[in-house]
N, CA, C and O atoms as a printed pandas DataFrame, in Angstrom:
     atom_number atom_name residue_name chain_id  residue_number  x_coord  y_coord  z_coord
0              1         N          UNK        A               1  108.112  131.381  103.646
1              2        CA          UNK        A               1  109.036  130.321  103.249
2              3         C          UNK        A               1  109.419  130.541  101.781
3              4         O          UNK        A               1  108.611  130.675  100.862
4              5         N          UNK        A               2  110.662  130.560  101.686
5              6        CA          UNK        A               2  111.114  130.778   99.881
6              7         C          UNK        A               2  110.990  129.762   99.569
7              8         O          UNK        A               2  110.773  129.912   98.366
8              9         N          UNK        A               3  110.944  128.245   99.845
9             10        CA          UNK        A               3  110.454  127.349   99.207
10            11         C          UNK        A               3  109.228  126.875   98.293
11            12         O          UNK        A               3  108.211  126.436   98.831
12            13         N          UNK        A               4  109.343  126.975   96.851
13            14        CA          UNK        A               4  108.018  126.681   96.660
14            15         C          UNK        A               4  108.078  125.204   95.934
15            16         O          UNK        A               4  109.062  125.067   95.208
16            17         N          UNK        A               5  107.323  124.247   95.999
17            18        CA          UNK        A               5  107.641  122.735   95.016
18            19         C          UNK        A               5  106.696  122.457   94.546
19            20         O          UNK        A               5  105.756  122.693   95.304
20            21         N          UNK        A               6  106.335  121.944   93.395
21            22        CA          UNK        A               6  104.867  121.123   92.908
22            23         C          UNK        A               6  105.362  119.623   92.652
23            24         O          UNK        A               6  106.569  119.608   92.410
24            25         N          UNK        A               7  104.791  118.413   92.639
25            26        CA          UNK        A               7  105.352  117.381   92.598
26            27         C          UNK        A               7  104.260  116.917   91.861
27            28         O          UNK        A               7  103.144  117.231   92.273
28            29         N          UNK        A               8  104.385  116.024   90.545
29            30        CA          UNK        A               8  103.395  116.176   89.128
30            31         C          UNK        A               8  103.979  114.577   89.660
31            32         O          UNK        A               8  105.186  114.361   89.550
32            33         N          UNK        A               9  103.014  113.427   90.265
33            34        CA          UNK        A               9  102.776  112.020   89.735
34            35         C          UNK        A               9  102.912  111.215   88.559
35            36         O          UNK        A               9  103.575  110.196   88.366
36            37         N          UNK        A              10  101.996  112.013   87.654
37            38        CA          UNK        A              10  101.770  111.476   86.324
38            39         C          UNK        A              10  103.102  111.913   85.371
39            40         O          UNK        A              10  103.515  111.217   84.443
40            41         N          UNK        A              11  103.475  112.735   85.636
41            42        CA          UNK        A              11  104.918  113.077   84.940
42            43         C          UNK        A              11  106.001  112.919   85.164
43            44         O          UNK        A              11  106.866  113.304   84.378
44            45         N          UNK        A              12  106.327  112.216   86.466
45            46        CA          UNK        A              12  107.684  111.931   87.096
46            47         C          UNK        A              12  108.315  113.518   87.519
47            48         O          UNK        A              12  109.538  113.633   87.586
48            49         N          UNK        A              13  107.669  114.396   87.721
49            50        CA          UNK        A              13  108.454  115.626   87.504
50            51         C          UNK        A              13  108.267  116.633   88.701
51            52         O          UNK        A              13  107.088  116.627   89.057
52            53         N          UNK        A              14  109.205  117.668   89.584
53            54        CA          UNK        A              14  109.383  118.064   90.164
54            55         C          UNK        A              14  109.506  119.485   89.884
55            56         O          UNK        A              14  110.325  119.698   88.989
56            57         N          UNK        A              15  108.828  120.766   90.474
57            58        CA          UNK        A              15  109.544  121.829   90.310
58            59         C          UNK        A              15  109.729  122.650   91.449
59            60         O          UNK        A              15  108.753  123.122   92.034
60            61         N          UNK        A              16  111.024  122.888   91.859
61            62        CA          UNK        A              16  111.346  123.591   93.016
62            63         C          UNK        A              16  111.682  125.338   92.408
63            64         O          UNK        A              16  112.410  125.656   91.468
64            65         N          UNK        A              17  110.866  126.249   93.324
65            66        CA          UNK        A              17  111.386  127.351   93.122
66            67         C          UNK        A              17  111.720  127.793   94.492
67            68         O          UNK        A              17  111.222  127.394   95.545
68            69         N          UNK        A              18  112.802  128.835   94.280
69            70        CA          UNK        A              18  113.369  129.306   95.736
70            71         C          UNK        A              18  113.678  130.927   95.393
71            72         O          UNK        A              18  114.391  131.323   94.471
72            73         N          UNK        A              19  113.102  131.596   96.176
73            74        CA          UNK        A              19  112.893  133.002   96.145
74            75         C          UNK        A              19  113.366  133.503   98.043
75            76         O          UNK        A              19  112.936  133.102   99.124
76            77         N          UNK        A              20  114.528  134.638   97.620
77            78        CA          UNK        A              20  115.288  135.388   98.978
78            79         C          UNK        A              20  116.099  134.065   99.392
79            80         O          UNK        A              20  116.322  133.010   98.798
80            81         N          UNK        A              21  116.509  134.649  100.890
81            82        CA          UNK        A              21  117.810  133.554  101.282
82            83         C          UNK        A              21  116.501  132.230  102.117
83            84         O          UNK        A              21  115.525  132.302  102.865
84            85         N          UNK        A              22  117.234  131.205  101.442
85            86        CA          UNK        A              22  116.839  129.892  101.999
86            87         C          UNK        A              22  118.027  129.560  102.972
87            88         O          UNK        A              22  119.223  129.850  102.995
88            89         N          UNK        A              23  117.129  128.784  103.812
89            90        CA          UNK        A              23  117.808  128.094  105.242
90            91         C          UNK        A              23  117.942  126.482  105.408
91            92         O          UNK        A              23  116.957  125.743  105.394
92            93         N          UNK        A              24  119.327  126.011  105.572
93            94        CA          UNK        A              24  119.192  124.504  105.748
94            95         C          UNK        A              24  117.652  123.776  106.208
95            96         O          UNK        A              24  117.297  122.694  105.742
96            97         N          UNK        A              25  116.965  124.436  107.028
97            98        CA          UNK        A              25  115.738  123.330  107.466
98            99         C          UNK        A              25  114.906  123.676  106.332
99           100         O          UNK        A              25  114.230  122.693  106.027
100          101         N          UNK        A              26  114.693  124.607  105.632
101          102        CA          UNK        A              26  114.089  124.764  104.670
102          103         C          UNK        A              26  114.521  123.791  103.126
103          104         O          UNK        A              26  113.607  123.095  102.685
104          105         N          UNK        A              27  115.183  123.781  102.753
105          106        CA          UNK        A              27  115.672  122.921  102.444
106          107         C          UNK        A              27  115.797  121.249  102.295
107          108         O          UNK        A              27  115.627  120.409  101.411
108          109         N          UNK        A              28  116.113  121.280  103.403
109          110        CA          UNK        A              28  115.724  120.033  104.479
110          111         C          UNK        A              28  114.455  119.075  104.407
111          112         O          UNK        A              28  114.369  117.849  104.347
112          113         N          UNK        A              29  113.339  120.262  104.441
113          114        CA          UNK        A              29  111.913  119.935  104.338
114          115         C          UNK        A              29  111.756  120.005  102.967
115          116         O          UNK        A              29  111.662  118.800  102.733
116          117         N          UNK        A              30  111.687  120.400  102.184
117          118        CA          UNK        A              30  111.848  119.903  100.919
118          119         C          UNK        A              30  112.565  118.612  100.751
119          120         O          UNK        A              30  111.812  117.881  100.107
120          121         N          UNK        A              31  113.651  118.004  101.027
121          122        CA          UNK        A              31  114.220  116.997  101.034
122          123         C          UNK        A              31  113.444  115.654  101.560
123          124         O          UNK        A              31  113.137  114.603  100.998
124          125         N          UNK        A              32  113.324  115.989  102.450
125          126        CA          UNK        A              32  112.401  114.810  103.181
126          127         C          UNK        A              32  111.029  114.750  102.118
127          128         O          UNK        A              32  110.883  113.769  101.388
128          129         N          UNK        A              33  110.281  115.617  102.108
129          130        CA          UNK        A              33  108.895  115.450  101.287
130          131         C          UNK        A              33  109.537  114.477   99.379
131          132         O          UNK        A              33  109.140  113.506   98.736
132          133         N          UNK        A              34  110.576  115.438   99.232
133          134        CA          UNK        A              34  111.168  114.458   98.188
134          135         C          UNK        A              34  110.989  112.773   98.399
135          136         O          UNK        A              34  110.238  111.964   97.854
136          137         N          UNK        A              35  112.112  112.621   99.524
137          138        CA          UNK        A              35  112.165  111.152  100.072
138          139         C          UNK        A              35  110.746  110.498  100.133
139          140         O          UNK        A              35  110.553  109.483   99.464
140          141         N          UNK        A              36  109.763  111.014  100.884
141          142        CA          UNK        A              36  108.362  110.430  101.460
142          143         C          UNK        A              36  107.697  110.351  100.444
143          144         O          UNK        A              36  106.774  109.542  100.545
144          145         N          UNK        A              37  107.826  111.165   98.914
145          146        CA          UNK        A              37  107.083  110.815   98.184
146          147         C          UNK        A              37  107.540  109.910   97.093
147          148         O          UNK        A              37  106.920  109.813   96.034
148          149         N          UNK        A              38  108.770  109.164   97.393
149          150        CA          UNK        A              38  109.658  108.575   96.293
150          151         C          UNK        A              38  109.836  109.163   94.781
151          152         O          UNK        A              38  109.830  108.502   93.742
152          153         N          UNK        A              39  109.970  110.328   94.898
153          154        CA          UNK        A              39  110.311  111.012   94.109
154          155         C          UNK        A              39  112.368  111.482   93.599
155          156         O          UNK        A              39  112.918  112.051   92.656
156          157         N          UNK        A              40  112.687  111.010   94.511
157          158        CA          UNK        A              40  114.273  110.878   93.749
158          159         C          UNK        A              40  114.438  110.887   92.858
159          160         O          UNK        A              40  114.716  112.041   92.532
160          161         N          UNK        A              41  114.465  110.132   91.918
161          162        CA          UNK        A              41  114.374  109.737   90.259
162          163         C          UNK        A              41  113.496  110.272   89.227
163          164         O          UNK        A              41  113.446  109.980   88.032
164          165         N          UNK        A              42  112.576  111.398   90.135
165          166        CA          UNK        A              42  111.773  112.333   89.069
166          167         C          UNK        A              42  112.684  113.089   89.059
167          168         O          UNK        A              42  113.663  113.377   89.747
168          169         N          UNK        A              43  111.905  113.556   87.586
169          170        CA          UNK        A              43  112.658  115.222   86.845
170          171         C          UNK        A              43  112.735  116.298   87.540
171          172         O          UNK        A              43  111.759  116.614   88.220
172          173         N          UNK        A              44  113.944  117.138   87.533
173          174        CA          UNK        A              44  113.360  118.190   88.493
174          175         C          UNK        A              44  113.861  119.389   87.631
175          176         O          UNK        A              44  114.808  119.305   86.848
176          177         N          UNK        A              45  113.061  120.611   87.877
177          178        CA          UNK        A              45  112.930  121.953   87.122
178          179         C          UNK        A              45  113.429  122.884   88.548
179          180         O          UNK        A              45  112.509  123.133   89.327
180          181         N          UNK        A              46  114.995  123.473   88.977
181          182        CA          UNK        A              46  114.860  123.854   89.957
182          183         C          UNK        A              46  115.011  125.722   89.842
183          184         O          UNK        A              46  115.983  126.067   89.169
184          185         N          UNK        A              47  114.308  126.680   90.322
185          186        CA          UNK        A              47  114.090  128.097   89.571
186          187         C          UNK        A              47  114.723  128.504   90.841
187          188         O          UNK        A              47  114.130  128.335   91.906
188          189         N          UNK        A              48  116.448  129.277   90.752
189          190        CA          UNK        A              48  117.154  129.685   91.739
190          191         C          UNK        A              48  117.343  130.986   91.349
191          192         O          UNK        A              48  118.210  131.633   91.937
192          193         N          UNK        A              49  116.171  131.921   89.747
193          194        CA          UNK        A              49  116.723  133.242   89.353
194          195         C          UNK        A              49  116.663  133.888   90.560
195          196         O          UNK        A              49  117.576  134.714   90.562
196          197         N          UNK        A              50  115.991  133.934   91.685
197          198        CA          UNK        A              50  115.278  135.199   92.569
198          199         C          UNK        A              50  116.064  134.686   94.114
199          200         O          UNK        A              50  115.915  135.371   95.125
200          201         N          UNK        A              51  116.925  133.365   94.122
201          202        CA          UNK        A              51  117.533  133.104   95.408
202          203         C          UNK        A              51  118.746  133.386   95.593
203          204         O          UNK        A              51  119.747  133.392   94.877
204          205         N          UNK        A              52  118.486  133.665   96.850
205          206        CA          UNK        A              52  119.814  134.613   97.774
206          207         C          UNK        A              52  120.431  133.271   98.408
207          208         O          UNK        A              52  119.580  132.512   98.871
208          209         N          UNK        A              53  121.957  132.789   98.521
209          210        CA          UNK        A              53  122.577  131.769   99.197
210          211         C          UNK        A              53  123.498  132.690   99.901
211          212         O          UNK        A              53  124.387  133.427   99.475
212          213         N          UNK        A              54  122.900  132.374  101.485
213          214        CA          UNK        A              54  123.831  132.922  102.307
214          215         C          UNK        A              54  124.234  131.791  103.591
215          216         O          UNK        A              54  124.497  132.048  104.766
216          217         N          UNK        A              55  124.177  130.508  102.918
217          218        CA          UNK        A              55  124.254  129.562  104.045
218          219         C          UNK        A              55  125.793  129.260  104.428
219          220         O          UNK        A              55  126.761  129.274  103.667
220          221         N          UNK        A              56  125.759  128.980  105.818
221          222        CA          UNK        A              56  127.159  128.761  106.625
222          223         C          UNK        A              56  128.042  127.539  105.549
223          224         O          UNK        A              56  127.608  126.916  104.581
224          225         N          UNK        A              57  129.027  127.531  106.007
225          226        CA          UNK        A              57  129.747  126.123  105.437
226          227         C          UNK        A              57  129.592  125.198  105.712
227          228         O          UNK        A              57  129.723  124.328  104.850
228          229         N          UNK        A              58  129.119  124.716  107.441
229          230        CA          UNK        A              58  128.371  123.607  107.882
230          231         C          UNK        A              58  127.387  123.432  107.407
231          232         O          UNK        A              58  127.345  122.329  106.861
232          233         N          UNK        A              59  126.381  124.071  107.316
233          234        CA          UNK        A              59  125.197  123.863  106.262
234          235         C          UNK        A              59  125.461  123.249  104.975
235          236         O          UNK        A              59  124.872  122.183  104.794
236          237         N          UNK        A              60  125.981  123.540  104.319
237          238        CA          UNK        A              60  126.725  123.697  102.983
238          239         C          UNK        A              60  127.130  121.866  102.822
239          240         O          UNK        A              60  126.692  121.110  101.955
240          241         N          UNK        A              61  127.983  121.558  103.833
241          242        CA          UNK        A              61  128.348  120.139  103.848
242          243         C          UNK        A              61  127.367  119.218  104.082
243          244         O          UNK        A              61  127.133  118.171  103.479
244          245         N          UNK        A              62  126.604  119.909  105.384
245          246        CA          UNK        A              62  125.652  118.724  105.494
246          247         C          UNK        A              62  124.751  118.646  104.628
247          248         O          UNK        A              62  124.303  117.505  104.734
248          249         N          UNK        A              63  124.173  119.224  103.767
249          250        CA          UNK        A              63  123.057  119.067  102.767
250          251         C          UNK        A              63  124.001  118.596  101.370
251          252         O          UNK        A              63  123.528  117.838  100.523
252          253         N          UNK        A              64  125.090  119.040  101.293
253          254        CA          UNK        A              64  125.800  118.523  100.093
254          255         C          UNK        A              64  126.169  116.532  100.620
255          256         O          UNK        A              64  126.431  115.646   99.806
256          257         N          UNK        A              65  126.069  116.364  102.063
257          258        CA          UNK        A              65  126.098  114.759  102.920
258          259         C          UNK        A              65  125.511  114.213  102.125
259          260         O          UNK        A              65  125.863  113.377  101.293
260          261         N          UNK        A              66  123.971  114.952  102.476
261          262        CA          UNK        A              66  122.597  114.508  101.937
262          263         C          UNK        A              66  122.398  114.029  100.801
263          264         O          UNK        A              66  121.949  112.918  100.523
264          265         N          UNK        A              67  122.830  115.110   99.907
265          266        CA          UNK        A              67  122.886  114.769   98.421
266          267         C          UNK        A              67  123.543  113.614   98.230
267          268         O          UNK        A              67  122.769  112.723   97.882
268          269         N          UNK        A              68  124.964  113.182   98.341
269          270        CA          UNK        A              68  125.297  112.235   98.234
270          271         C          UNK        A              68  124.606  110.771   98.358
271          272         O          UNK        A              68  124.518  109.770   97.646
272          273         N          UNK        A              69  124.217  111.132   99.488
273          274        CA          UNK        A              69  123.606  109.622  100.243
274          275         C          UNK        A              69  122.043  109.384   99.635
275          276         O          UNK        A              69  121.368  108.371   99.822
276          277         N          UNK        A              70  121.681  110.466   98.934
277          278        CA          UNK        A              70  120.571  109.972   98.217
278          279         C          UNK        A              70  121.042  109.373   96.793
279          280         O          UNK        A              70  120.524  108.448   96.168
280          281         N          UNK        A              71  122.064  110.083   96.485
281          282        CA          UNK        A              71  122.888  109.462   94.785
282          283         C          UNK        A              71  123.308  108.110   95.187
283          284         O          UNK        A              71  123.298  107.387   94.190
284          285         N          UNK        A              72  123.661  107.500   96.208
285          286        CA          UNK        A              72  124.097  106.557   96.736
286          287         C          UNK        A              72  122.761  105.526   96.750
287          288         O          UNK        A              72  122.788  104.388   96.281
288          289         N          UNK        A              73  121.790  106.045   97.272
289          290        CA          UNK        A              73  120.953  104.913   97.530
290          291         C          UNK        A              73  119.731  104.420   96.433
291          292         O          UNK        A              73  118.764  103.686   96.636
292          293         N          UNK        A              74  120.082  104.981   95.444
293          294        CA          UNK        A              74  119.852  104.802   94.048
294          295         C          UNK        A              74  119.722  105.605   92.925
295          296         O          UNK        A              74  120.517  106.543   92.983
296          297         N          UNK        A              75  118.686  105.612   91.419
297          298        CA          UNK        A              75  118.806  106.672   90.716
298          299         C          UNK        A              75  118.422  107.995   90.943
299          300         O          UNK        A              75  117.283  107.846   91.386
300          301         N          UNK        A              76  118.614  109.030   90.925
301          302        CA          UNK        A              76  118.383  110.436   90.992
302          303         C          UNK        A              76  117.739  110.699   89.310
303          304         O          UNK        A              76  118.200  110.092   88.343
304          305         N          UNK        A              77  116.725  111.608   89.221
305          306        CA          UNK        A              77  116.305  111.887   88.371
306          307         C          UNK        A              77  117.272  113.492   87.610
307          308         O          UNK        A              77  118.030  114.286   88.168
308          309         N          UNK        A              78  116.820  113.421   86.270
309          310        CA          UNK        A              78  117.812  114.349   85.547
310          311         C          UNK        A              78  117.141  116.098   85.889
311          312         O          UNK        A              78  115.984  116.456   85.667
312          313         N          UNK        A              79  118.219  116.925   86.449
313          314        CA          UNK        A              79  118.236  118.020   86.859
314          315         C          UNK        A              79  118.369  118.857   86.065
315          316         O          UNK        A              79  119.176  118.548   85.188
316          317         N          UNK        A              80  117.817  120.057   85.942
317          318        CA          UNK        A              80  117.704  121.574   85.354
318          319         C          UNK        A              80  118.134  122.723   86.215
319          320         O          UNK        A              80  117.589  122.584   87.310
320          321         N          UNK        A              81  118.815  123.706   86.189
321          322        CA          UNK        A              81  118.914  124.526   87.392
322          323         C          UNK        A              81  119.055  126.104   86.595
323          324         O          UNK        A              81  119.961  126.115   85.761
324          325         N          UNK        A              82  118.324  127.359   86.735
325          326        CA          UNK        A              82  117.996  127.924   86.517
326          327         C          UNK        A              82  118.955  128.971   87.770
327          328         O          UNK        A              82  118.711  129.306   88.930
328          329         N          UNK        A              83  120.260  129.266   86.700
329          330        CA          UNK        A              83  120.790  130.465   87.809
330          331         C          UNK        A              83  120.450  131.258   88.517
331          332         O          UNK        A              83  119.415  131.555   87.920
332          333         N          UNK        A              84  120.472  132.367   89.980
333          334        CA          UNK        A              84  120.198  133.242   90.199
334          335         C          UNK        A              84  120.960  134.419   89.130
335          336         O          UNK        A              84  121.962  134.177   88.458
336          337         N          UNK        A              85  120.350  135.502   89.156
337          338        CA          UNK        A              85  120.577  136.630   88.841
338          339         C          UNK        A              85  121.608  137.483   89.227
339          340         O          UNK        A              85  122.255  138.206   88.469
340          341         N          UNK        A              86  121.748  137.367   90.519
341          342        CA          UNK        A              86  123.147  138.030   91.480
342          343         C          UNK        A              86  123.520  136.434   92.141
343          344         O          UNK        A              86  122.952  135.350   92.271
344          345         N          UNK        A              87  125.049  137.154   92.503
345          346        CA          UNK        A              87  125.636  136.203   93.550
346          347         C          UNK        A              87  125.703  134.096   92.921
347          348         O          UNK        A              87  125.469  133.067   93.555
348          349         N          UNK        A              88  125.996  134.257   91.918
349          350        CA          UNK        A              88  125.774  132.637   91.351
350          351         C          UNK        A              88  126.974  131.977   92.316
351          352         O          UNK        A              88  126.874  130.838   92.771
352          353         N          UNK        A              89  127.887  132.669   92.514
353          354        CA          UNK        A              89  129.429  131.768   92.970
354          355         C          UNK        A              89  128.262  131.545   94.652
355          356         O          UNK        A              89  129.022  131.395   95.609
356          357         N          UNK        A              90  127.223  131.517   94.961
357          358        CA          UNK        A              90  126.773  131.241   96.057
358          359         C          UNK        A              90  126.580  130.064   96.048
359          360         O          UNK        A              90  127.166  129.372   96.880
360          361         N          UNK        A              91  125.788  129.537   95.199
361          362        CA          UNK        A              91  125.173  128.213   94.877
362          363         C          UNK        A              91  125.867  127.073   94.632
363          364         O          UNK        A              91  125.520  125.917   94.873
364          365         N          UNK        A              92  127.350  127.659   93.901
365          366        CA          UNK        A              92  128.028  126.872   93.404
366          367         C          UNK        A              92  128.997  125.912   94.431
367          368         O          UNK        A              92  130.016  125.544   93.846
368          369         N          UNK        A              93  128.927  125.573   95.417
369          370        CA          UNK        A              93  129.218  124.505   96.506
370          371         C          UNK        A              93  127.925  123.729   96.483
371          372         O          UNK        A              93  128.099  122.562   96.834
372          373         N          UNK        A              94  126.791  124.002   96.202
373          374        CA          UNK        A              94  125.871  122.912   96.659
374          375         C          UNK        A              94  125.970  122.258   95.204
375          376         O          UNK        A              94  126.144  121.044   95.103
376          377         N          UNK        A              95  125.864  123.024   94.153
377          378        CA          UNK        A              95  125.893  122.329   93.040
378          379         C          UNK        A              95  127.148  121.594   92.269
379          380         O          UNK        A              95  127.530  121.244   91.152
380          381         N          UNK        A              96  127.435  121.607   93.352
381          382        CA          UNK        A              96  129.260  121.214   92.968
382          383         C          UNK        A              96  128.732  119.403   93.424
383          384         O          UNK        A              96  128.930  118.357   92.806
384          385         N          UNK        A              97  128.083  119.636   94.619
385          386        CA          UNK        A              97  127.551  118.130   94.720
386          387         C          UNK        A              97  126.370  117.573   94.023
387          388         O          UNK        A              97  126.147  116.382   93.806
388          389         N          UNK        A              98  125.695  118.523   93.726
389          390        CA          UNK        A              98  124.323  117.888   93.059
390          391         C          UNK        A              98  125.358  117.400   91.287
391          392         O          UNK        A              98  124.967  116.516   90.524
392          393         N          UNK        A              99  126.257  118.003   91.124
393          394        CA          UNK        A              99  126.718  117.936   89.689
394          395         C          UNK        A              99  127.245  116.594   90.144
395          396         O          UNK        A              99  126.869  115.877   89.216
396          397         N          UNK        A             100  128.038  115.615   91.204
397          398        CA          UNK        A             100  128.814  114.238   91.050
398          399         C          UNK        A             100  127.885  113.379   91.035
399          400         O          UNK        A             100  128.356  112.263   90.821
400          401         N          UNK        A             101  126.317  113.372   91.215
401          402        CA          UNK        A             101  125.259  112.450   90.962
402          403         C          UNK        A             101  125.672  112.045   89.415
403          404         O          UNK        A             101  126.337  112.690   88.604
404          405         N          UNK        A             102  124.882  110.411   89.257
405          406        CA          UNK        A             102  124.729  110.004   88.141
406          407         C          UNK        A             102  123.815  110.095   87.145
407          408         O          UNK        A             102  123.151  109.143   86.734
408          409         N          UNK        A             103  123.730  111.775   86.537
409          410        CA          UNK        A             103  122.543  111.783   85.910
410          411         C          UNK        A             103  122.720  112.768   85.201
411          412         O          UNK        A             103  123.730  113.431   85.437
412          413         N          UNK        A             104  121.711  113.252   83.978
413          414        CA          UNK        A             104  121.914  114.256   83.190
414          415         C          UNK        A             104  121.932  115.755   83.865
415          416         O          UNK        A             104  120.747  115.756   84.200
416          417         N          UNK        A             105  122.169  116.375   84.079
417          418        CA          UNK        A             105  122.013  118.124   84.478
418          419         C          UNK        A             105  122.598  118.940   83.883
419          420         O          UNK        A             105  123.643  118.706   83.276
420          421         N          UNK        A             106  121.999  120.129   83.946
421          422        CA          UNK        A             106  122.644  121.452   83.165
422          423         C          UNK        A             106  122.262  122.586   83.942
423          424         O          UNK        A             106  121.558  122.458   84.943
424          425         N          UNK        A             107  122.753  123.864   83.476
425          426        CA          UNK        A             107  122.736  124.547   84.161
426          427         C          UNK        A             107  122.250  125.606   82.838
427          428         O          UNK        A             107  122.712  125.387   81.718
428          429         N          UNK        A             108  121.605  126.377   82.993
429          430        CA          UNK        A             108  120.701  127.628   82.435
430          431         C          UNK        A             108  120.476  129.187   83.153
431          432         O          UNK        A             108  119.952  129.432   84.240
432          433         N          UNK        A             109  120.856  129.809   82.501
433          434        CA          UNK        A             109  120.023  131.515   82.475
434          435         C          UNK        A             109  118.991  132.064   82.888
435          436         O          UNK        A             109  118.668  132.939   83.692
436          437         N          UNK        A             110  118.357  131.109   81.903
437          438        CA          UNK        A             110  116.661  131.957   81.849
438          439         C          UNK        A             110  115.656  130.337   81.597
439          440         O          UNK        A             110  116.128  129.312   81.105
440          441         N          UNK        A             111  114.256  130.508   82.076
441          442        CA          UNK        A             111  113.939  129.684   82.727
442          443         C          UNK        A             111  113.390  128.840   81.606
443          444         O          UNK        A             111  113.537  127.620   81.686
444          445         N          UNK        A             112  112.655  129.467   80.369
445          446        CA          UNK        A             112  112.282  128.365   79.066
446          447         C          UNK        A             112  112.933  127.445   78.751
447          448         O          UNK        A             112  112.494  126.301   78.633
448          449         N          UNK        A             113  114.555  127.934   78.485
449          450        CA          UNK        A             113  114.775  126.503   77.580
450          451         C          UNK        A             113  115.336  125.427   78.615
451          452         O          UNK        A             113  115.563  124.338   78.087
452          453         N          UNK        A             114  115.625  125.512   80.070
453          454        CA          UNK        A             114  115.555  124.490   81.235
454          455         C          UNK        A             114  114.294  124.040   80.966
455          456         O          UNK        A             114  114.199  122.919   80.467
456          457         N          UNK        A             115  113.130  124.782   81.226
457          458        CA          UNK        A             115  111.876  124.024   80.797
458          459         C          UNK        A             115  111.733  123.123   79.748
459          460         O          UNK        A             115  111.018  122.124   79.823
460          461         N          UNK        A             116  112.495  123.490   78.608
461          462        CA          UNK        A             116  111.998  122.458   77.293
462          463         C          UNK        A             116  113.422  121.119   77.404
463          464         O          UNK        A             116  113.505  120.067   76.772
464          465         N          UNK        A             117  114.352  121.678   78.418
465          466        CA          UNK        A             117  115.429  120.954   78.328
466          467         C          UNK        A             117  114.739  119.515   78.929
467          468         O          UNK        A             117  114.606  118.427   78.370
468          469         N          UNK        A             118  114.427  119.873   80.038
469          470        CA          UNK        A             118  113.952  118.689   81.234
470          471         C          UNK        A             118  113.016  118.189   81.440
471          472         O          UNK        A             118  112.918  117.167   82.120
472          473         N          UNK        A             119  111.697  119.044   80.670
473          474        CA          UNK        A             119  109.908  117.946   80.019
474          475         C          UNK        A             119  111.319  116.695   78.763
475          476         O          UNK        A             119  111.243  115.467   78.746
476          477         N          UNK        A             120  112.244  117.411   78.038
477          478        CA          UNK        A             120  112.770  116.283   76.852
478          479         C          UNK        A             120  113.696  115.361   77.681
479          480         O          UNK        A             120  113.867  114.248   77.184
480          481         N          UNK        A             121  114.295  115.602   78.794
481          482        CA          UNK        A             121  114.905  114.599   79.313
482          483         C          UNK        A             121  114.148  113.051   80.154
483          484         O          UNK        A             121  112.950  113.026   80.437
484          485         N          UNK        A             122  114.859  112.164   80.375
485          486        CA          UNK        A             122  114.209  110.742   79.942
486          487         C          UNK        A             122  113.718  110.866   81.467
487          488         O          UNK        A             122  114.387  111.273   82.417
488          489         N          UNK        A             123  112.305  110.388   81.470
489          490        CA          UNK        A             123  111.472  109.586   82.046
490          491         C          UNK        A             123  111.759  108.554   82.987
491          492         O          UNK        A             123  111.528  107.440   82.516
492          493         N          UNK        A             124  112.317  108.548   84.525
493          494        CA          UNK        A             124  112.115  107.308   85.017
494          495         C          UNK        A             124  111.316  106.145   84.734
495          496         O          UNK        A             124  110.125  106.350   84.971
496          497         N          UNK        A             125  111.523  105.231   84.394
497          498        CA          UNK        A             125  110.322  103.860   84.418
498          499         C          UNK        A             125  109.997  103.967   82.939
499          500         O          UNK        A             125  109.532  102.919   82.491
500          501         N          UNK        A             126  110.132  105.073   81.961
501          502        CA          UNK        A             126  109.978  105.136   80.467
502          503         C          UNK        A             126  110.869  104.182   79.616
503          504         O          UNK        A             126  112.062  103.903   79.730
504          505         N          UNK        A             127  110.070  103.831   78.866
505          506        CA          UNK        A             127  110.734  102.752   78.125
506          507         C          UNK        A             127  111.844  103.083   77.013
507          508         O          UNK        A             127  111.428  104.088   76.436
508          509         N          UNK        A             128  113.204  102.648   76.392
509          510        CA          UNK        A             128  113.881  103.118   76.002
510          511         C          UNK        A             128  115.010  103.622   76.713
511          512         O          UNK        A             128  115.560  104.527   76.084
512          513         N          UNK        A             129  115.580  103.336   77.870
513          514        CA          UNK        A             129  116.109  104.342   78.709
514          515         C          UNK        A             129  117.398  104.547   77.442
515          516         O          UNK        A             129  118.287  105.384   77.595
């Protein structure tokens, strides 16, 4: 499975890495474990240097559905995304939807300064928003 995730409690924070071509159910299952752990609104660190996007266009919509309807059903936490290396114009339909969420994101190169970008970005439930 190219999916890999750690999900940090105490930090609000998420890190998805994805290594070779990922598949809608793959995906998917990551999504749901998101949902089940009410983790939406955590930080997420997502590492796409080493992933291959070779998903259909139906795929493509329905997980970009998804996205929506989770931005919809409340806050989404602030995103980091860590380009692949080859092939970026792959990704760029899913992140075309993860980008109309209401929340901070950026997009990065190389994987440190996403790291220092998104430990500094704000804290669900932290005071000060």
């Amino acid at each position: 499975m190219p999916l890999h995730w750690t999900l940090d409690p105490s930090q609000h924070f998420v890190t998805l890495t994805i290594e070779g071509e990922v598949t809608r159910p793959e995906i998917e299952a990551y999504l749901s474990e998101i949902e089940r752990s009410n983790a939406t609104g955590w930080r997420k660190l997502v590492d796409l240097r080493n992933a291959q996007a070779a998903l259909p266009a139906d795929d493509v919509m329905a997980l970009g559905l998804r996205f929506r309807e989770a931005d919809s059903a409340g806050e989404v936490g602030a995103l980091a995304v860590v380009m692949p290396k080859s092939n970026p114009e792959g990704v760029m339909r899913l992140l075309g939807f993860l980008a109309a969420a209401k929340r901070p994101m950026r997009l990065f190169q190389a994987i440190e300064p996403a790291r220092r970008w998104i430990k500094a970005a704000h804290r669900p439930g932290a005071a000060g928003r």
